[in-house]
BAKENU-850864 format. One record per residue: residue in one letter; z, y negated, x negated of N, C-alpha, C in turn. Coordinates in pm, whole numbers, plus 32768, in hexadecimal, padded with zeros to 4 digits. Layout:
! residues N
(site 'A', (Z, Y, X), (Z, Y, X), (Z, Y, X))
...
END
This chain:
! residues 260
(site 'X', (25DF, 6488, 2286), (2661, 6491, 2245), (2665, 6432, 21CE))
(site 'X', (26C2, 63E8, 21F0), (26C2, 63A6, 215D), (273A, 63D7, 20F6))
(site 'X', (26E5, 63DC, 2089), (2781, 6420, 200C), (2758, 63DB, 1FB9))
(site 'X', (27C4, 63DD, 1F61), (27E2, 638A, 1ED0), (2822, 63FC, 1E72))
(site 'X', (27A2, 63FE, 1DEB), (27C9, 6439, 1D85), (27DB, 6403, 1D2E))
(site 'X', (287D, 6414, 1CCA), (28B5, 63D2, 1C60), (288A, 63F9, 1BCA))
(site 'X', (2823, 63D2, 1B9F), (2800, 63F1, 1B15), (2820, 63A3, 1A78))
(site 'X', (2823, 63D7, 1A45), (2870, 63A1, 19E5), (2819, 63D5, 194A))
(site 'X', (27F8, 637A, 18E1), (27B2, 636A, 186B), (2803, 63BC, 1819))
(site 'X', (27B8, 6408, 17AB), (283B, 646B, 174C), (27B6, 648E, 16D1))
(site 'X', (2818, 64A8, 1677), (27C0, 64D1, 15D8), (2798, 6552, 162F))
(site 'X', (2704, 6556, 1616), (26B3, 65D6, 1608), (26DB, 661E, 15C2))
(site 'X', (2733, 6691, 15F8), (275E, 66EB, 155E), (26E9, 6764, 1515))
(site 'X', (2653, 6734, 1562), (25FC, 67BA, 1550), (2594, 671D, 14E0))
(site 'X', (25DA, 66D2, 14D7), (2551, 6689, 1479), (25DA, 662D, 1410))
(site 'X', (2655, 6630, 1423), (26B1, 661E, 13A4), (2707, 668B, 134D))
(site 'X', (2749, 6673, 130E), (279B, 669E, 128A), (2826, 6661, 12BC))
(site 'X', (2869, 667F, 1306), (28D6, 663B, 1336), (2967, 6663, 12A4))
(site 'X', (296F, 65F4, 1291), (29F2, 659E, 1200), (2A4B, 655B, 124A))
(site 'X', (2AD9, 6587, 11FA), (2B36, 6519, 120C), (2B2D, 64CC, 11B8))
(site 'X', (2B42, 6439, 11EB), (2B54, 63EF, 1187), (2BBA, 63E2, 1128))
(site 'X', (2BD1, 6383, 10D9), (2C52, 636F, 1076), (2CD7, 6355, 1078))
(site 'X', (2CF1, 632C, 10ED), (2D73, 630E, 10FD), (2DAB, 638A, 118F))
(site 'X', (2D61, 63CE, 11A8), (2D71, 644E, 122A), (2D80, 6413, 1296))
(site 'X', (2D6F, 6392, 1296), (2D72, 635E, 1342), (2CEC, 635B, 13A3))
(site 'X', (2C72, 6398, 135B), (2BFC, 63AA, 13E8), (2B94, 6401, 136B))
(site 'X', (2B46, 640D, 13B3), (2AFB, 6460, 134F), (2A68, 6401, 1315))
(site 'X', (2A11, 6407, 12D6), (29BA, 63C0, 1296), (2976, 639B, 1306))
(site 'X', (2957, 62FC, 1308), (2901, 62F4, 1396), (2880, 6297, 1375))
(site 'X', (287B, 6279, 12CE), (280A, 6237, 12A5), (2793, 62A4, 129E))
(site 'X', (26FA, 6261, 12BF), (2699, 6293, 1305), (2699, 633B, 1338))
(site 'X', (26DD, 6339, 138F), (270A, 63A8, 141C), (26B3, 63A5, 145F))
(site 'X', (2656, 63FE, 148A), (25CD, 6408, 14DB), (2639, 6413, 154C))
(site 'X', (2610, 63D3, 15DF), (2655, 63EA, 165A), (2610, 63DA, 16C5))
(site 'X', (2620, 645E, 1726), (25FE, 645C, 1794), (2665, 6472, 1805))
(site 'X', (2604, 649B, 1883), (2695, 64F4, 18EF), (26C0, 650F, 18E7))
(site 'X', (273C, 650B, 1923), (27C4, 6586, 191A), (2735, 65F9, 193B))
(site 'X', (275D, 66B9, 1901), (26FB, 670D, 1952), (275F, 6719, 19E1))
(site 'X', (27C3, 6725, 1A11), (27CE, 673B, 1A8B), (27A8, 66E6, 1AF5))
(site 'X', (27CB, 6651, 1AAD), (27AE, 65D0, 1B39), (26FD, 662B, 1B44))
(site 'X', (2687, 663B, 1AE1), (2632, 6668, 1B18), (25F9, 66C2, 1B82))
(site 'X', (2665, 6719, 1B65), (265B, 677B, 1BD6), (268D, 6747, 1C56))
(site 'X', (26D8, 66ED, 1C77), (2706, 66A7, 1CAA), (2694, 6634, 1D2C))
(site 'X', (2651, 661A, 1CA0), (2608, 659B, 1CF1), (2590, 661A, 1D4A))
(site 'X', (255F, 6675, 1D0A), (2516, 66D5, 1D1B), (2534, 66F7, 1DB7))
(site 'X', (2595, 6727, 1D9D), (25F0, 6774, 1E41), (25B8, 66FD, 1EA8))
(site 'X', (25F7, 666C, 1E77), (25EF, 65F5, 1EF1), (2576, 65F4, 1EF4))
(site 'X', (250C, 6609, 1EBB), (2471, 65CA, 1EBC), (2433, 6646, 1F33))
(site 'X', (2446, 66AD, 1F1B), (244B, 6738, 1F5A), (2467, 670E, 2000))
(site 'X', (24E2, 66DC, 2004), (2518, 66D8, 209B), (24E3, 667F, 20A8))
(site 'X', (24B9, 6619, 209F), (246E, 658E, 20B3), (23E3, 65BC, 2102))
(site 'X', (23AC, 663B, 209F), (232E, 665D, 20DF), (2330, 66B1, 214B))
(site 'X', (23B0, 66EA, 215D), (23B3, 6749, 21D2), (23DA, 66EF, 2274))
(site 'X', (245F, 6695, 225C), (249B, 6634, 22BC), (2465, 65AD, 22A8))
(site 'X', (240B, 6565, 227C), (240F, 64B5, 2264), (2482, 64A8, 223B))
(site 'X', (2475, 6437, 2250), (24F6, 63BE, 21D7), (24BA, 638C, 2172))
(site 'X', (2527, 635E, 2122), (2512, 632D, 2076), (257F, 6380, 2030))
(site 'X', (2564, 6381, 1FB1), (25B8, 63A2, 1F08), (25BA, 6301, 1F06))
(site 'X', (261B, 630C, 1EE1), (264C, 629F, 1E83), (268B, 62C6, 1DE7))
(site 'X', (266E, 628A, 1D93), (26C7, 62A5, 1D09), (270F, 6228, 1CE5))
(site 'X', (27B2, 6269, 1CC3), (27FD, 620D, 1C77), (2815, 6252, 1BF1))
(site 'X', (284B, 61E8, 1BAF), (285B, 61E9, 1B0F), (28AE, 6176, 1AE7))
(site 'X', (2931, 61BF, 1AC0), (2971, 616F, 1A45), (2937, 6168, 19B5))
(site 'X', (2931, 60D2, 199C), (28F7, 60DF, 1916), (28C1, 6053, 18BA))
(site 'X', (28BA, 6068, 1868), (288D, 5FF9, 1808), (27EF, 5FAF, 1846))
(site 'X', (27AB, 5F55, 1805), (2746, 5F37, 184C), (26D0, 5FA6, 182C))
(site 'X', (26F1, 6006, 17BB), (269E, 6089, 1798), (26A7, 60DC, 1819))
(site 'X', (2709, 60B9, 1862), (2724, 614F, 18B7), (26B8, 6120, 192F))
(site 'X', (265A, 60C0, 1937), (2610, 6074, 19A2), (257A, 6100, 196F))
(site 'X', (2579, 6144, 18FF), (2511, 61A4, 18F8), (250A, 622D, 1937))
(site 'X', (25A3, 625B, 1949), (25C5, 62AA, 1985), (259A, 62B0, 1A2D))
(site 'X', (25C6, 6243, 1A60), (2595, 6231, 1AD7), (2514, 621C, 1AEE))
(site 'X', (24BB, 61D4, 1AB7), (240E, 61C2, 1AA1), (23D6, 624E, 1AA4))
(site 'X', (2415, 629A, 1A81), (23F5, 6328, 1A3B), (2408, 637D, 1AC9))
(site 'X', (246A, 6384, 1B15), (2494, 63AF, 1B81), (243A, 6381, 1BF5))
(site 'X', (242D, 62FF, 1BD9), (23F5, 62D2, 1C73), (2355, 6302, 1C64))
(site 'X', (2314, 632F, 1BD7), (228D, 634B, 1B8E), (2288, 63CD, 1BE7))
(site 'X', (22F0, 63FA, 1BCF), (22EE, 6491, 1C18), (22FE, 64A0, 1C81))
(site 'X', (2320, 6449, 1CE7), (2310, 643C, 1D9D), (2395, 63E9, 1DD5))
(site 'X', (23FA, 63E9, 1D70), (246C, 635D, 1DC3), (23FE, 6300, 1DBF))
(site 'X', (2464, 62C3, 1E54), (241E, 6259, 1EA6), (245C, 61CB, 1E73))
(site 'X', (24D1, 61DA, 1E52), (2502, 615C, 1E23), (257F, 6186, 1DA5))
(site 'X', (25B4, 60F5, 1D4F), (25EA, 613D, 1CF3), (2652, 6079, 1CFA))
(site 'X', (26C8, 60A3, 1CCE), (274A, 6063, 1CBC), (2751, 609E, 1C2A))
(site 'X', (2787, 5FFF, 1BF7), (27B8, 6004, 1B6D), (2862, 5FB2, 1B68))
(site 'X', (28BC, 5FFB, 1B49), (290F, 5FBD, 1B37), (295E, 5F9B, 1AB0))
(site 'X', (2927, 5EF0, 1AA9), (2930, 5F07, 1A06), (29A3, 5EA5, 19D2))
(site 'X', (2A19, 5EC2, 1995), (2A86, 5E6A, 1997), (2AE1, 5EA3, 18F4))
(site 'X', (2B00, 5E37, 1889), (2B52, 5E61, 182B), (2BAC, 5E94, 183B))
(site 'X', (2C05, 5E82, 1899), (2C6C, 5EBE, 18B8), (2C67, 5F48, 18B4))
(site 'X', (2C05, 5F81, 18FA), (2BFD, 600D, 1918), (2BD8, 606A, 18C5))
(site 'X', (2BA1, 6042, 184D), (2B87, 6083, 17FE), (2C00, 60A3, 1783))
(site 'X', (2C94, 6083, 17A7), (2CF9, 60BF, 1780), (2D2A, 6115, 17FD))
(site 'X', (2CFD, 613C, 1860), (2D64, 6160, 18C6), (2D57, 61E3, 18AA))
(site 'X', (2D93, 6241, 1914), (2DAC, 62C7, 1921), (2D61, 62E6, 19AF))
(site 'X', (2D58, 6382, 19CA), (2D4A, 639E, 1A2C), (2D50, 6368, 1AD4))
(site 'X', (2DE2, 6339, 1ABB), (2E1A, 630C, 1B3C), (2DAE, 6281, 1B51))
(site 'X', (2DA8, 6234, 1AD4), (2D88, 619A, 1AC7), (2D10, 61B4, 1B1C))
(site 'X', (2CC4, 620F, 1AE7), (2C30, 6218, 1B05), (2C1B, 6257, 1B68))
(site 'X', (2C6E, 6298, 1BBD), (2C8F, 62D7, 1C51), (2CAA, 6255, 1C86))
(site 'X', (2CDB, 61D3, 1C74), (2D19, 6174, 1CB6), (2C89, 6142, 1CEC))
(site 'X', (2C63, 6131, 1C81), (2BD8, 60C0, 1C6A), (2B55, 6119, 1CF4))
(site 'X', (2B55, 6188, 1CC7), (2AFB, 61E0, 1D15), (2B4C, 61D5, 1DA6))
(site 'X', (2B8A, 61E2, 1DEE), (2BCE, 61B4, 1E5C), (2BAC, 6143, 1E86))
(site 'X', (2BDC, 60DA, 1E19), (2BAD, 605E, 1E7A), (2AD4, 603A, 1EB0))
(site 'X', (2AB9, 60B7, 1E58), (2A0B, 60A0, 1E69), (29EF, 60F4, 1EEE))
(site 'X', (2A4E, 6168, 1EF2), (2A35, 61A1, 1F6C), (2A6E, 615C, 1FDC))
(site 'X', (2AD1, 60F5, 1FEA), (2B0D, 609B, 204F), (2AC9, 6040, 206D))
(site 'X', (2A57, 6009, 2044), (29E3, 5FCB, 204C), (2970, 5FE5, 2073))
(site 'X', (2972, 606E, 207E), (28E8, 60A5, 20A6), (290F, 6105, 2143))
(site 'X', (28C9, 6172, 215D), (28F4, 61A4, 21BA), (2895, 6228, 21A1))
(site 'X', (28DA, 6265, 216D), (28BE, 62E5, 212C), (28F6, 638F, 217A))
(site 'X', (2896, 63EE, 218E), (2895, 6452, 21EE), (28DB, 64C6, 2151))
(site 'X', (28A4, 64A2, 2105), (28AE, 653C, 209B), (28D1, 64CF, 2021))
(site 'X', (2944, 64E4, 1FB0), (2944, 64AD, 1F27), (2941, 6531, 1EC9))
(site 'X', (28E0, 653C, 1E79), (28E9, 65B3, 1DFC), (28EF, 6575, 1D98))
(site 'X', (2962, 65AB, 1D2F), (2930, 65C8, 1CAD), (2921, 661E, 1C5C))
(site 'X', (292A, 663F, 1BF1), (2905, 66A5, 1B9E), (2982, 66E0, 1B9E))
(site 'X', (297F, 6773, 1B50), (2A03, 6788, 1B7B), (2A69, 677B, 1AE1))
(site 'X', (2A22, 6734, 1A76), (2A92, 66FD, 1A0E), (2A0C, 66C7, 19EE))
(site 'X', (2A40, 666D, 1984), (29F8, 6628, 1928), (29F0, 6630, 187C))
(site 'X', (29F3, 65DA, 180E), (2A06, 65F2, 177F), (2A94, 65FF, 1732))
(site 'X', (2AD3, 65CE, 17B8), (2B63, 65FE, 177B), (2BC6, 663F, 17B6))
(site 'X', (2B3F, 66AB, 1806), (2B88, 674A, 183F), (2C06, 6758, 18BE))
(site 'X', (2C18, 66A2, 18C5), (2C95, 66B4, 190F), (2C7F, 66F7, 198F))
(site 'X', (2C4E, 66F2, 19DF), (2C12, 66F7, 1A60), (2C7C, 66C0, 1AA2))
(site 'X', (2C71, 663C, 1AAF), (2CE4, 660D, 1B38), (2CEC, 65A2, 1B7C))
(site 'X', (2C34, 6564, 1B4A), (2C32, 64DB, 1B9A), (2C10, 64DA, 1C29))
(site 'X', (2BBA, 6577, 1C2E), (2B7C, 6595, 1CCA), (2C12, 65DC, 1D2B))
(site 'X', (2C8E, 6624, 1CDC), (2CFA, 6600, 1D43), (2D41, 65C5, 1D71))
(site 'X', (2D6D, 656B, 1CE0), (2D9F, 64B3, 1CDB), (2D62, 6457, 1D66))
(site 'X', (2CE6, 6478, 1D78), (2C9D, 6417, 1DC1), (2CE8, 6443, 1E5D))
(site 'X', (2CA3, 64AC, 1E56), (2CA1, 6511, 1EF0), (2D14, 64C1, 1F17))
(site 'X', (2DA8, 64D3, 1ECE), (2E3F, 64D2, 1F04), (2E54, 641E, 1F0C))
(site 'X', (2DEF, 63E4, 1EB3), (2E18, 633E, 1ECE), (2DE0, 6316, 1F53))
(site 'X', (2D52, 6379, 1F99), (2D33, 632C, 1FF4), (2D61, 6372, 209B))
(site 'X', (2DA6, 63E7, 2072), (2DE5, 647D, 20B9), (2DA5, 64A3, 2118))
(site 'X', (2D38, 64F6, 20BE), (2CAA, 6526, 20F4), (2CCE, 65C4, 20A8))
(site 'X', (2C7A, 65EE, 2108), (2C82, 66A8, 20EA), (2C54, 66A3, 204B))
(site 'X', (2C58, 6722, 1FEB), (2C31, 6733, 1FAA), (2C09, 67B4, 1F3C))
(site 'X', (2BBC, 67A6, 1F14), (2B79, 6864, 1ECC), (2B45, 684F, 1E4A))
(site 'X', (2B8A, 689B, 1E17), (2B6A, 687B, 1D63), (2AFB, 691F, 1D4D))
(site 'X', (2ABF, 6918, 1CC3), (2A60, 6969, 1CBB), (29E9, 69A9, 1D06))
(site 'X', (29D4, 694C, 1D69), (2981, 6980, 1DDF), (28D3, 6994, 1D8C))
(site 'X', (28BF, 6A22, 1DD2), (2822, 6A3E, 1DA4), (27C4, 6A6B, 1E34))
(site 'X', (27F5, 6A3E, 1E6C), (27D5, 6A3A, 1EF0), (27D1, 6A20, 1F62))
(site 'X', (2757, 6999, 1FAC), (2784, 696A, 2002), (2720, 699D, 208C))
(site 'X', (2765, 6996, 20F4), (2710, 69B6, 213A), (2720, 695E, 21DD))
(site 'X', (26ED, 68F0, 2222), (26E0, 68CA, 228E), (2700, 6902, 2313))
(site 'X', (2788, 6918, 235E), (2775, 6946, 23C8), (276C, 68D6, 2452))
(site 'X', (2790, 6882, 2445), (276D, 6818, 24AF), (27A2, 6788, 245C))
(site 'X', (279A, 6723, 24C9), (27B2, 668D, 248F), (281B, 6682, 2463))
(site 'X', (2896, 66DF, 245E), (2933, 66D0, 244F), (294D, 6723, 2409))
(site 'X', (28D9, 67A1, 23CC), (293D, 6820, 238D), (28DB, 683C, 231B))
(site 'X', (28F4, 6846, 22C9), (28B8, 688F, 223E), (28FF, 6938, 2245))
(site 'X', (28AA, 698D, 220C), (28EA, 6A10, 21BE), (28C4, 6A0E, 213E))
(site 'X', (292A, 6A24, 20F4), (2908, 6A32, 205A), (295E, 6A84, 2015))
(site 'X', (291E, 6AB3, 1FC6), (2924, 6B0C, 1F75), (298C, 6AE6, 1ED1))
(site 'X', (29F5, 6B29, 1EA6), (2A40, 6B07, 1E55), (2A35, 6B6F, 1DE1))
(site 'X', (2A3D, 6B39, 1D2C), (2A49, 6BA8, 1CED), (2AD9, 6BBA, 1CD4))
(site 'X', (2B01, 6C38, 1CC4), (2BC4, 6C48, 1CC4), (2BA8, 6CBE, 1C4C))
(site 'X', (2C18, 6CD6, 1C3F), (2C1B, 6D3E, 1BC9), (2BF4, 6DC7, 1BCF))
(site 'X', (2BC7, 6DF6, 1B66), (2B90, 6E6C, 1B43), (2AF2, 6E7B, 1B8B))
(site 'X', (2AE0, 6DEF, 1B87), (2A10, 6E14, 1BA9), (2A45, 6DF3, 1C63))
(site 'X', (2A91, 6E20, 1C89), (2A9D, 6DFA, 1D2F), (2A7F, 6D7A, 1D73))
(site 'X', (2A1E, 6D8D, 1DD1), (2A37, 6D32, 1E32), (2A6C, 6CF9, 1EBB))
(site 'X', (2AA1, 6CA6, 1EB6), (2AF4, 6C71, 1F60), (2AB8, 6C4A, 1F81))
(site 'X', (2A9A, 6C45, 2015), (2A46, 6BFE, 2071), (2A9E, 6BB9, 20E7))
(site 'X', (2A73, 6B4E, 20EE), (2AC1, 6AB6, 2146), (2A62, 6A9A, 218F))
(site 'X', (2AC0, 6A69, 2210), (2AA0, 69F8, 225A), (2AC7, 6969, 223D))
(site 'X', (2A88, 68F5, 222F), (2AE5, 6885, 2209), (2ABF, 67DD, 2296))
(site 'X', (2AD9, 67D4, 227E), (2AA8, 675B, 22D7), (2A94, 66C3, 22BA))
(site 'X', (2A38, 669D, 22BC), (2A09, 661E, 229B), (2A87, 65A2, 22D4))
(site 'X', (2AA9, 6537, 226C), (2A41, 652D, 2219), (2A8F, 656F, 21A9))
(site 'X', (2A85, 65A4, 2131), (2AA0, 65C9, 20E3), (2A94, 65D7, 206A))
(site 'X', (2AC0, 65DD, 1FE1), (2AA5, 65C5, 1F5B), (2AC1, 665A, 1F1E))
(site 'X', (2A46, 667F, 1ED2), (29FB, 6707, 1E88), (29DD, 66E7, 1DF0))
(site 'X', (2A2F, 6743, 1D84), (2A15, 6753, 1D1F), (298F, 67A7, 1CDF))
(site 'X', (2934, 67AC, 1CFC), (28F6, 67FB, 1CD7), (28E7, 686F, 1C5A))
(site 'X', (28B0, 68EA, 1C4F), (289C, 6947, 1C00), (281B, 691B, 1BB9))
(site 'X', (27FC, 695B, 1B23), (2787, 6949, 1B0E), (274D, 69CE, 1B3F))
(site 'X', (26D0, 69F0, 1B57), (269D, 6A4D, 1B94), (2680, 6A82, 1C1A))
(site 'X', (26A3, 69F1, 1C6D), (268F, 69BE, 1D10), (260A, 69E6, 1D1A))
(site 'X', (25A8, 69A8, 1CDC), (2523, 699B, 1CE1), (24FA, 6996, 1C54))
(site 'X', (246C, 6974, 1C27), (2433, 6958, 1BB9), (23DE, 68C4, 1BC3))
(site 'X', (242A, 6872, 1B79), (242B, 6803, 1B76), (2387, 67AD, 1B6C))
(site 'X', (2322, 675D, 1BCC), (2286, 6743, 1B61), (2298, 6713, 1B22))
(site 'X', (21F9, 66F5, 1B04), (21FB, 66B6, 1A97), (21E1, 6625, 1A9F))
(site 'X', (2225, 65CB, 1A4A), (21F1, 652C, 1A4F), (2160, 6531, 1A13))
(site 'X', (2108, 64DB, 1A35), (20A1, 64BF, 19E7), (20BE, 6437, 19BD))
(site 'X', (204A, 6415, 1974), (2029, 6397, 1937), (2007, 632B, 19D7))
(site 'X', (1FB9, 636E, 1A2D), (1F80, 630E, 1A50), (1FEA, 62CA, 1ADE))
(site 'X', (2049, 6340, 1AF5), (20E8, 631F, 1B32), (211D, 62CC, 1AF7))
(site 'X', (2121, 62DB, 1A75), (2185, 6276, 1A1C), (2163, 61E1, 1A31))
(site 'X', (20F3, 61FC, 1A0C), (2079, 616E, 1A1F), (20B5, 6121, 1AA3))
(site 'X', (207C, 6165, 1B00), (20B2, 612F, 1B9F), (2126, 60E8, 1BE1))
(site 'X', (2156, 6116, 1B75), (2221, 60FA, 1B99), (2264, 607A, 1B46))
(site 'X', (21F5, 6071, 1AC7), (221D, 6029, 1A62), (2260, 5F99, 1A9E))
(site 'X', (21E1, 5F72, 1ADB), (21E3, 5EE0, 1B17), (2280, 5ECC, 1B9A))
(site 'X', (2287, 5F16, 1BCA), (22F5, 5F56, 1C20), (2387, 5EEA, 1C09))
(site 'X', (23A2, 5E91, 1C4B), (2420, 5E5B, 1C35), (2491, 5EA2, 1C6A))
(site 'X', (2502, 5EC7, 1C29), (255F, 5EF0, 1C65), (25BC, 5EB8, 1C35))
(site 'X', (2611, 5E9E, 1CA3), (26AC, 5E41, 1C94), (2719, 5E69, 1C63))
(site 'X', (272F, 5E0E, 1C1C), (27B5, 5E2E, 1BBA), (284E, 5E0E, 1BFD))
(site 'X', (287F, 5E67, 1C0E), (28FD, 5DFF, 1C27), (29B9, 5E06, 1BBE))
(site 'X', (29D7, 5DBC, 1B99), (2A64, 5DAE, 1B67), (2ADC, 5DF0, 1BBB))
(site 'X', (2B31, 5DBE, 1B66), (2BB7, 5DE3, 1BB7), (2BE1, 5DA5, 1C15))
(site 'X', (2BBA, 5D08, 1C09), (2BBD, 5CAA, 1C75), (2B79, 5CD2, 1CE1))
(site 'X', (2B10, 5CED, 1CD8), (2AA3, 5D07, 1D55), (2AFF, 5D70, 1D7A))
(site 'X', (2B36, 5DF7, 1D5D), (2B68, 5E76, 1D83), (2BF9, 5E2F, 1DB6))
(site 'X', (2C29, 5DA1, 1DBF), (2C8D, 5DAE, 1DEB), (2D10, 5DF8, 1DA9))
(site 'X', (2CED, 5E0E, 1D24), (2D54, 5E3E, 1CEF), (2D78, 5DFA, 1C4F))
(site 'X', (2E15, 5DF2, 1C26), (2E3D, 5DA8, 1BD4), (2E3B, 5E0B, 1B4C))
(site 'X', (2E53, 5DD2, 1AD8), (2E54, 5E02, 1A51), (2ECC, 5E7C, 1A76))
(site 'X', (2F24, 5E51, 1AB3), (2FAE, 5E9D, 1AA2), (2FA6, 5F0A, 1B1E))
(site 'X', (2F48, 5F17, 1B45), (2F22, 5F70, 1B71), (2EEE, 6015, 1B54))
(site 'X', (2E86, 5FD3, 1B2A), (2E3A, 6031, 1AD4), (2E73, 6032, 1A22))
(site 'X', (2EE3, 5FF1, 19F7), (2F35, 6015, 1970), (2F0A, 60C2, 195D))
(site 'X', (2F0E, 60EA, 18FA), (2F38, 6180, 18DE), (2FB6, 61B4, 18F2))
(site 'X', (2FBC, 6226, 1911), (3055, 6251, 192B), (3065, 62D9, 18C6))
(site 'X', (2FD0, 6300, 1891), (2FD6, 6386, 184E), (2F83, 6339, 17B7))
(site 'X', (2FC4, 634D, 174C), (2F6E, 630C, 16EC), (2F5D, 6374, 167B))
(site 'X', (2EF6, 6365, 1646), (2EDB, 6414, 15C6), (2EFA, 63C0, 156A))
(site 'X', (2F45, 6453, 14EE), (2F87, 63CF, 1494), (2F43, 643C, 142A))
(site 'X', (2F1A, 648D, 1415), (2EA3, 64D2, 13D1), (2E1A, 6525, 13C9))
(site 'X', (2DF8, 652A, 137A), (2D66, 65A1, 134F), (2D84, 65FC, 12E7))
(site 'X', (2D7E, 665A, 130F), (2D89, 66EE, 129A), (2D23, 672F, 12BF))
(site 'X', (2CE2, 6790, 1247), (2C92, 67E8, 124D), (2D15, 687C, 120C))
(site 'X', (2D1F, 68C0, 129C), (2D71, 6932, 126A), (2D60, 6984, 1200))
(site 'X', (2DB2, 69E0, 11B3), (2DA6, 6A30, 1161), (2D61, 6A96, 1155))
(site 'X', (2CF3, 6ACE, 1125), (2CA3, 6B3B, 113B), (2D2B, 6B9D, 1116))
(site 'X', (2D22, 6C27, 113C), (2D76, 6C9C, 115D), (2D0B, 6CE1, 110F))
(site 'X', (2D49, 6D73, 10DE), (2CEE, 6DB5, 10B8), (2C72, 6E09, 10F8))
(site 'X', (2C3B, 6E49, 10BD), (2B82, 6E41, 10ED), (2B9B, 6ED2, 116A))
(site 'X', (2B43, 6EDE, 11A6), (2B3E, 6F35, 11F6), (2B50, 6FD5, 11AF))
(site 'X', (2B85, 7040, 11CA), (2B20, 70D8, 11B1), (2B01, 7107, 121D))
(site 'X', (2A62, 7128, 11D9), (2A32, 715C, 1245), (2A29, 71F6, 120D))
(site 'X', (2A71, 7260, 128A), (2A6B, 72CD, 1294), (29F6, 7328, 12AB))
(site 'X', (29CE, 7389, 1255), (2936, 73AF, 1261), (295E, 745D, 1289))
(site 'X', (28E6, 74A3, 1292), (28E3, 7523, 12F8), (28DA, 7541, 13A7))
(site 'X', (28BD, 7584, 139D), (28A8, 75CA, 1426), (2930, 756D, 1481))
(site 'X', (2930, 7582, 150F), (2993, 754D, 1564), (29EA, 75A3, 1533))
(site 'X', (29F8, 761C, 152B), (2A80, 7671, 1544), (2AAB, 765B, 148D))
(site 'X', (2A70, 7619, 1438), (2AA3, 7610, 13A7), (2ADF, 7592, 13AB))
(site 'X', (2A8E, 752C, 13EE), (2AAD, 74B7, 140E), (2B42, 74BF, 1451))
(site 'X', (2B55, 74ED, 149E), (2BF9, 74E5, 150D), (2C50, 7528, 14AF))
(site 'X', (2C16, 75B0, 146B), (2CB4, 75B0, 13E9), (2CB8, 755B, 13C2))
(site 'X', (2C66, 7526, 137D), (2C97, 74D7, 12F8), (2CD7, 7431, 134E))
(site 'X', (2CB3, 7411, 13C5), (2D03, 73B3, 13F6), (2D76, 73D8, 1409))
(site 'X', (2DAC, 7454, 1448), (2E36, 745D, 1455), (2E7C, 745C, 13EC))
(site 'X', (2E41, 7498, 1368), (2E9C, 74A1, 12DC), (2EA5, 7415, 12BC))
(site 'X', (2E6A, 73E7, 12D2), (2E98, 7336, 128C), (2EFD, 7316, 130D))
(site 'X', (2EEC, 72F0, 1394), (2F32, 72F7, 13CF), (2FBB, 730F, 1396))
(site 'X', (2FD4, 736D, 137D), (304C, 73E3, 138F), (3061, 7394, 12DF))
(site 'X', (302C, 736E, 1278), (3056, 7348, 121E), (3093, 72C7, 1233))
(site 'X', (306C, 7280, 1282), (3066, 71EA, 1287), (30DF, 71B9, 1302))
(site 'X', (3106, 7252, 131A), (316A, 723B, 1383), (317A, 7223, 13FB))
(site 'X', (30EA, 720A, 1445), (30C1, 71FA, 14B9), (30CD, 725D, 1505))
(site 'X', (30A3, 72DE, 1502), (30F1, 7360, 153D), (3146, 73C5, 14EB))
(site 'X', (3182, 7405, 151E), (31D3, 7487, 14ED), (318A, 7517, 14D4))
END
């Protein structure tokens, strides 16, 4: 089986101090420790998984600066077989859609059985892995924590939905999967993976190469700020037994106007 997982470089929020900057248009991005998106990980994880069960290759793509070429080194350290960099100024103003465009034209080039990505990234949107699905009009499953092989044409997988529930699907290849974190448990890179991969050329390609123009990939959604919301006042926490505990919630309740 061959699949292609879309990973993407983001501030480590477990090794920064995340700041807006001064004027509220992005947040502080001078020395920003950065690694994986955590979902593309779980992500590449899942493909490396089916790789060992069916053959094929992982492949990794990445939008990104020429930094984002570590991200992928890092991935392929961990069992992708090959890694695409797509590295272009343009794109690094675009939006969602832009970068759904760009990822399309890499999958129109290749010939790909399964595309995953994570199922959001650092700026929470989650909508490049449905953006994609509908540009190339291929089935598609957001939050998936579960995949499971039933023949060359059919996946079952597993969906998280609300209140802790899960749906379970049939979908059919070829098809594009957002992944959950908590699919699997991701290994570990070593040093001496890293090492191995270093030397590793992988090809860059532009917008030209993708066949696609500036006015293409333009933004159509642009953020025009950064706020850090208002703290609200502090929690109370209600103390006593359960049955002291449930009066005293209904009396505030009942003060606060929420019931009668």
């Amino acid at each position: 089986m061959e699949i292609l997982v879309c990973v993407k470089r983001v501030p480590d929020p477990a090794e920064n101090e995340i700041e807006i900057n001064s004027d509220g248009t992005d947040i502080e991005r001078d020395d920003l420790v950065y690694s994986v998106n955590e979902w593309d990980n779980y992500a590449v994880e899942e493909a490396i998984q089916i790789k060992d069960k069916v053959g094929g290759s992982v492949t990794v793509v990445t939008v990104g600066d020429e930094e984002a070429d570590e991200v992928l080194r890092r991935e392929m350290a961990m069992g992708a077989d090959k890694g695409i960099h797509i590295n272009d100024e343009t794109l690094e103003e675009t939006d969602g859609l832009g970068v759904a465009k760009a990822l399309k034209a890499v999958v129109e080039k290749g010939n790909y059985d399964l595309i995953l990505t994570g199922a959001q990234a650092d700026d929470g949107a989650a909508q490049v892995g449905g953006m994609l699905a509908a540009l190339l009009d291929l089935p598609y499953a957001s939050l998936v924590n579960y995949i499971e092989i039933i023949d060359d044409n059919t996946l079952k997988i597993g969906r998280e939905i609300e209140g802790g529930n899960q749906e379970i699907s049939e979908i059919k290849l070829p098809c594009v999967l957002s992944i959950q974190t908590g699919i699997n448990e991701p290994r570990y890179v070593g040093i001496r993976g890293i090492r191995k991969v270093a030397g590793v050329e992988i090809p860059e390609m532009e917008l030209s190469d993708l066949g696609l123009s500036e006015d293409e990939v333009a933004p159509r959604v642009k953020r025009l700020d950064y706020f850090i919301p208002e703290m609200g006042e502090g929690a109370e926490i209600l103390e006593g037994d359960m049955e002291e505990v449930a009066e005293k919630l209904v009396e505030l309740l009942k003060a606060k106007g929420g019931i009668k």
